[in-house]
C-alpha positions as CSV (number, residue, x, y, z in Angstrom):
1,X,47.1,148.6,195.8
2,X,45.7,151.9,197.1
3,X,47.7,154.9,197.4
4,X,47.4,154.4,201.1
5,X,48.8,151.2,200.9
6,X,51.2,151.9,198.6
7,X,53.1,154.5,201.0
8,X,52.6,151.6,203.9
9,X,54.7,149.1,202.2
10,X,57.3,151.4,201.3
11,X,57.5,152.3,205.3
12,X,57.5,148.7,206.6
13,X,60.1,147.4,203.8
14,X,62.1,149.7,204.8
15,X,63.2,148.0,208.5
16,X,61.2,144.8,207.9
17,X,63.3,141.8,207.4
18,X,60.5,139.2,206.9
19,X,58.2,138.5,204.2
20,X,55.7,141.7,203.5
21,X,52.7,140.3,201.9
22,X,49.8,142.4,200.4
23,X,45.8,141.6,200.7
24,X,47.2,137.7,202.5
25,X,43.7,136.2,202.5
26,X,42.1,138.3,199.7
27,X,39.9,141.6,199.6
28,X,39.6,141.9,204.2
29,X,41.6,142.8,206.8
30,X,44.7,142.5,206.7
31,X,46.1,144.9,204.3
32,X,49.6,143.1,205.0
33,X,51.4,140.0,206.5
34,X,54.5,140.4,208.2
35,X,56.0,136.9,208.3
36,X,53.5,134.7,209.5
37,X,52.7,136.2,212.6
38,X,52.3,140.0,212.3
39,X,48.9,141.6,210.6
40,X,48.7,145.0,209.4
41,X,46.3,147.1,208.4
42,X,46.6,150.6,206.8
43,X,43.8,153.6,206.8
44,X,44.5,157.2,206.0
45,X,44.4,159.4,208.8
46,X,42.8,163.0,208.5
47,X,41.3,165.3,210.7
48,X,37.4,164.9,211.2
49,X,35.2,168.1,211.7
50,X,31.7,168.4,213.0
51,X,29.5,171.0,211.4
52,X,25.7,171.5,212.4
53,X,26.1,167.9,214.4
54,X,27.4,166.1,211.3
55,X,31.1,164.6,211.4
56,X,33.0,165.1,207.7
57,X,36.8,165.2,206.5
58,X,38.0,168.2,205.3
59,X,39.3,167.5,202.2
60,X,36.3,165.8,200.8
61,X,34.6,168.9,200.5
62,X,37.9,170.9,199.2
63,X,38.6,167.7,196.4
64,X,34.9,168.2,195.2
65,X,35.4,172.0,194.9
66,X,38.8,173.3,194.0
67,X,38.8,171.6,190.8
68,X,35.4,172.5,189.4
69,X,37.0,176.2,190.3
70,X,40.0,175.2,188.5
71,X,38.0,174.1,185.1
72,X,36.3,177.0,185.6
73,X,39.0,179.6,185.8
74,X,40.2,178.1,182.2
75,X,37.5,179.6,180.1
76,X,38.4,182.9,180.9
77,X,41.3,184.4,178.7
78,X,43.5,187.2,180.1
79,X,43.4,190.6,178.4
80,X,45.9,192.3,176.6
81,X,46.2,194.8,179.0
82,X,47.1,192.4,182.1
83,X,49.1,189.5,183.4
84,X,46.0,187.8,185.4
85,X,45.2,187.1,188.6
86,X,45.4,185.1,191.8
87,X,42.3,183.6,193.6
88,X,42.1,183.3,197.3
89,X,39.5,180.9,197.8
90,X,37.8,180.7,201.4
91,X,35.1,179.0,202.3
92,X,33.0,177.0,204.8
93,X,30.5,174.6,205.4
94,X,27.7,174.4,204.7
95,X,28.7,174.5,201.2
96,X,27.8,172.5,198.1
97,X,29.6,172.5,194.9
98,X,26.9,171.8,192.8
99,X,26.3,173.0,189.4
100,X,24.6,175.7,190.5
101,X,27.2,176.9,192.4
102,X,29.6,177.0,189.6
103,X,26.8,178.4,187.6
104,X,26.7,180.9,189.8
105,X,30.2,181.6,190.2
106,X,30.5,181.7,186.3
107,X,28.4,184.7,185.8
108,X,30.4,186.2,188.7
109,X,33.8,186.1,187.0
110,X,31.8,187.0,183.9
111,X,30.6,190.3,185.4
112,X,34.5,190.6,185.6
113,X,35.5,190.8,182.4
114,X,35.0,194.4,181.4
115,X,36.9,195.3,184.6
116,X,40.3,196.4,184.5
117,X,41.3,196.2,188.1
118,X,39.5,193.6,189.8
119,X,41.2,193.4,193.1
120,X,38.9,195.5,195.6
121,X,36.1,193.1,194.0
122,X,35.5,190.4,195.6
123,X,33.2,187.6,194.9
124,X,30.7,186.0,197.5
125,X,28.6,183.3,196.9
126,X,27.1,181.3,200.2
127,X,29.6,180.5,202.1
128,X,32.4,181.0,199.5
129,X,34.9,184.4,198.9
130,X,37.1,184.6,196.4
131,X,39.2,187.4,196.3
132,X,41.8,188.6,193.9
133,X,45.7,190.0,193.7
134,X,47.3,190.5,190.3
135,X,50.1,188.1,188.9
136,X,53.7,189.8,188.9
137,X,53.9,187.6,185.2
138,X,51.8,186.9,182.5
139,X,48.9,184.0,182.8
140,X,47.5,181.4,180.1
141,X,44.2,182.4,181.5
142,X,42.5,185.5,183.3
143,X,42.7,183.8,187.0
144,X,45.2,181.0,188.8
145,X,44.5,179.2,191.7
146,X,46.8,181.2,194.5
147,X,45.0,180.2,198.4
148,X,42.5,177.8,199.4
149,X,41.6,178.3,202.9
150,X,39.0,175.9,205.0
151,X,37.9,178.0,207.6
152,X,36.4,175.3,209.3
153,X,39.9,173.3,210.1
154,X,42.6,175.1,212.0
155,X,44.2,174.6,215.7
156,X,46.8,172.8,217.1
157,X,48.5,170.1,214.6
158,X,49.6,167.8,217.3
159,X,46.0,168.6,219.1
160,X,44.3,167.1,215.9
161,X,46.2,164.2,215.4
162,X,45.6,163.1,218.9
163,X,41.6,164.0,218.7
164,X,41.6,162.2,215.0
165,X,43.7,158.7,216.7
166,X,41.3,158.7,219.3
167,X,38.4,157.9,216.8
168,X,40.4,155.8,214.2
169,X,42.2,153.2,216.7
170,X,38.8,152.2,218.1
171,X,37.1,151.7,214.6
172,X,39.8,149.8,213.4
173,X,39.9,147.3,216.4
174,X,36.4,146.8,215.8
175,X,37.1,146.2,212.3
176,X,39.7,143.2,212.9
177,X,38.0,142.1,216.1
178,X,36.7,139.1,214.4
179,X,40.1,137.7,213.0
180,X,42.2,138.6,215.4
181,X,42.7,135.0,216.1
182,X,44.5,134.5,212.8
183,X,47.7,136.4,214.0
184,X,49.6,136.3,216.9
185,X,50.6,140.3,216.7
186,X,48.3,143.8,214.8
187,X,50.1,147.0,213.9
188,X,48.1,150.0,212.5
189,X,49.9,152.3,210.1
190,X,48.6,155.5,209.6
191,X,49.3,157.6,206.6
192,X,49.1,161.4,208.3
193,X,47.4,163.5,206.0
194,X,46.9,166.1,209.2
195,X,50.6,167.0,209.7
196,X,52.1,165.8,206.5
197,X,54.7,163.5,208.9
198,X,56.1,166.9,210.6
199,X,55.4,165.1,213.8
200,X,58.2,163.5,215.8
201,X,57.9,160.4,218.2
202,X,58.4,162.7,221.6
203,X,54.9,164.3,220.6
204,X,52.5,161.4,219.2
205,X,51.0,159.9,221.7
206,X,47.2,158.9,222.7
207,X,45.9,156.9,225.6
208,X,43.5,155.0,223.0
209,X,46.5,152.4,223.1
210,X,46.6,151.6,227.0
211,X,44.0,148.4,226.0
212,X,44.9,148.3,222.5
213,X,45.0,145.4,220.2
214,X,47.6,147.0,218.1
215,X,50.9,145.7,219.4
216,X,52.2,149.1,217.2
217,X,50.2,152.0,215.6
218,X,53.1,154.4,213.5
219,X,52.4,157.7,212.0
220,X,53.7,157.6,208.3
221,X,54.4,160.8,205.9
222,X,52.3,160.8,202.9
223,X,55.5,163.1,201.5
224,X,58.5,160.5,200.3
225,X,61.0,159.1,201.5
226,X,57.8,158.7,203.6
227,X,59.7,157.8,207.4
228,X,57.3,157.5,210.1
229,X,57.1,157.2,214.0
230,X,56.0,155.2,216.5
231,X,52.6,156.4,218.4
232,X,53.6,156.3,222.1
233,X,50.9,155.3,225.0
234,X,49.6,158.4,226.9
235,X,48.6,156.6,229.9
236,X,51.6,155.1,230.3
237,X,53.9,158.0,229.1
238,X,52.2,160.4,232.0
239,X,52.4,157.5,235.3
240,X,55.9,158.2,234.6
């Protein structure tokens, strides 16, 4: 069971009465049973970006880089004569964290070493700054991880969830369009990795589900006890 999945069934056992049942025909939709009559299915929901025409999540670029930075950071020992250093990482797409990237970044922090006050040096490399500001207590090693900033995500929370729902409710109907035969009621539960479940049920709400086949679509936390809420129709919330 993914992680994804994982935080679903915790959310549904915890006002479900029936029978929960994982993967109920095998590896394809649905992730879950309810009973015998309710499907569910369960996809992570993060805010999409388009950059130079191309659509990406966020955190796919940020998973890629911050730990090669991480690894990195760890070969260089503090010196005797300090207590290390926070990074502020910033960065933006384009950006690939290749090899050579790191490569270059190495000699960077390298450049560093005989310097005894680093923090009005800042390093650039493409479309990545790291600056520095020094540690109030000793480190194991020379620099720590202190800010990651995406400078191509921002905005409204609420505004992103309700631009991301309008592309993942449609390409998850498609999805289960072909068995949708097999059960007499769909939910969608969403595990928000855009506002971390700080989102309450009088501001979710998205017009995607006036025609919807999803009987219910819930926002879950990815943060335990992981409570979620219900995703309200906008169309019908507004002819009020």
């Amino acid at each position: 069971m993914k992680q994804e999945e994982s935080i679903a069934f915790s959310f549904l056992s915890s006002f479900c009465v029936d029978e929960i049942i994982y993967e109920p025909n095998g590896n394809r939709t649905p992730d879950f049973s309810i009973g015998k009559k309710i499907a569910v299915e369960v996809r992570r929901l993060s805010q999409t970006i388009s950059v130079n025409g191309k659509q990406s999540v966020p955190e796919e670029l940020a998973n890629s880089l911050v730990p090669k930075i991480e690894k990195l950071f760890s070969e260089f020992k503090r010196l005797e004569n300090e207590n290390g250093y926070f990074a502020a990482i910033r960065f933006e797409r384009p950006l690939n964290p290749s090899k050579k990237l790191i490569e270059l970044l190495r000699n960077k922090l390298t450049q560093l070493k005989e310097k005894e006050d680093i923090i009005n040096i800042p390093i650039s490399i493409n479309n990545l700054e790291i600056s520095f500001f020094e540690s109030s207590v000793p480190f194991e090693f020379r620099f720590a991880l202190g800010i990651i900033h995406d400078r191509n995500t921002g905005g409204f929370v609420m505004s992103n969830i309700s631009d991301s729902l309008s592309i993942v409710i449609p390409e998850k109907e498609k999805k289960i369009l072909p068995f949708i035969h097999e059960y007499e009621e769909w939910w969608l539960v969403l595990i928000d990795q855009i506002g971390k479940g700080s989102a309450n049920n009088e501001e979710i709400e998205n017009s995607e589900l006036e025609n919807s086949i999803f009987e219910k679509v819930f926002l879950v936390s990815p943060i335990p006890p992981h409570s979620g809420v219900e995703i309200r129709n906008a169309s019908h919330s507004h002819s009020k």
